[in-house]
Steps between C-alpha positions, in 0.01 A plus 500: 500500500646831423335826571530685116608894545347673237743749347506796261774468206672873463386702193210339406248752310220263610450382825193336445652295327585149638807456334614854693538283801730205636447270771740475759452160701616504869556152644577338839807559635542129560446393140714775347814345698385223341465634141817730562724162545352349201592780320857483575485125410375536164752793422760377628458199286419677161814752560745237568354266204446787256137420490404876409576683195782757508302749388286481830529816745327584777334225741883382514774590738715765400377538160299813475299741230837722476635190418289389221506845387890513479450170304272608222728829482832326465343300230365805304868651528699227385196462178557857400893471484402222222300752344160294555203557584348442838122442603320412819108364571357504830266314668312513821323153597160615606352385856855364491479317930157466482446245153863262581338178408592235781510196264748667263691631801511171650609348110756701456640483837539179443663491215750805672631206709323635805510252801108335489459591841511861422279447243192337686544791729458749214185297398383494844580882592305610139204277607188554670542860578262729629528904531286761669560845270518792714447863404482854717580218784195277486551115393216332328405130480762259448537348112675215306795587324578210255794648300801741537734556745374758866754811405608600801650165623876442518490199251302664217781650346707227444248304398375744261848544348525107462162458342625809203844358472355240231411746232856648418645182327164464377510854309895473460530155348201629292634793351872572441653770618243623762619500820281550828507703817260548780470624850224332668165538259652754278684305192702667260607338085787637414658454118752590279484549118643722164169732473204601703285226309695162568511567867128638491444127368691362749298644755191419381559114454605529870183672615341194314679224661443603823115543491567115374686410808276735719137287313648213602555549882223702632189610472358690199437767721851590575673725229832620402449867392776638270557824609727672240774468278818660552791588183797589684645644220345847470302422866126441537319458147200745445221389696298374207752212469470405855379152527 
């Protein structure tokens, strides 16, 4: 049972608006021990078995958004002394905690290497939940929650992070040349190319492949919204080419 804080997002221009909102869930302090040394148990596994992609920041011990940042401009810099052109799509993965499917999760922990133990607990800890939403500090009834991981507990983000991992080989091994980045929810293609339109086609197979990865993992509901496309060669394209 977790008691569901209801919480505006910043600059919002709608705030009646559902989606203007996230849910912060506060859990017993006994369980979130619990989930907290789970947590390091799965990480410490994938970082010492290389289970997550490189291109992974944020959710991860000292790998941070500067980091990923730094990444994605080191790469631009060493493109442009080639004389190439350099492009960039992002992504955001919509409702990104809240639509983790737990029998993907649990597949693909599995085939991580992840010790099975772990693994039933994941089940178990994503299974029959129940929240009570509260607003302006009054909780209503308690309701089932039968997907997604409670944002707001200690092991959500690694398990979040592990459930995403899959779709860079996916989208890499699917298109060459793309390379990914991400910090957390927020998931960056980056590509190289002669001209603005081989790396604009690049980009496009990527945003194709992984809708593919993302159809066949969750629920229909749960989107990856391209946000825009970047040229770093002359700096943001004019916003009509935005994706």
């Amino acid at each position: 049972m977790a008691r569901g804080v209801v919480i505006p997002k910043p600059g919002k221009p709608d705030y009646s608006k559902v989606r203007a909102y996230r849910v912060i869930s506060l859990l017993d302090v006994v369980s979130k021990l619990v989930e907290r040394t789970a947590a390091h148990l799965i990480a410490d596994h994938l970082e010492r078995k290389r289970g997550l992609h490189d291109g992974q920041f944020g959710s991860r011990k000292r790998r941070s958004c500067v980091d990923a940042v730094a990444v994605l401009m080191n790469r631009t810099q060493l493109a442009w002394e080639e004389k190439r052109v350099v492009g960039g799509l992002f992504m955001d993965v919509k409702s990104a905690f809240n639509n983790v499917s737990r029998a993907y999760l649990g597949k693909w922990m599995e085939a991580l290497g992840v010790e099975s133990d772990l693994i039933r607990w994941t089940g178990r800890f994503m299974s029959d939940r129940q929240v009570k939403l509260v607003l302006d500090g009054k909780a209503g009834e308690a309701s089932p929650v039968d997907t997604g991981i409670p944002q707001g507990s200690p092991a959500a983000p690694i398990l979040f992070v592990t459930y995403l991992s899959g779709i860079f080989d996916k989208v890499e091994a699917a298109v060459p040349g793309v390379h990914g980045l991400s910090f957390v929810d927020d998931i960056s293609w980056w590509a190289e190319g002669k001209n603005d339109e081989e790396v604009a086609a690049k980009l496009s197979e990527a945003a194709t492949a992984a809708v593919e990865w993302q159809l066949g993992t969750v629920s229909p509901s749960t989107m990856a919204k391209p946000k825009r496309r970047f040229s770093a060669k002359r700096g943001p394209l004019p916003r009509r080419q935005w994706w």
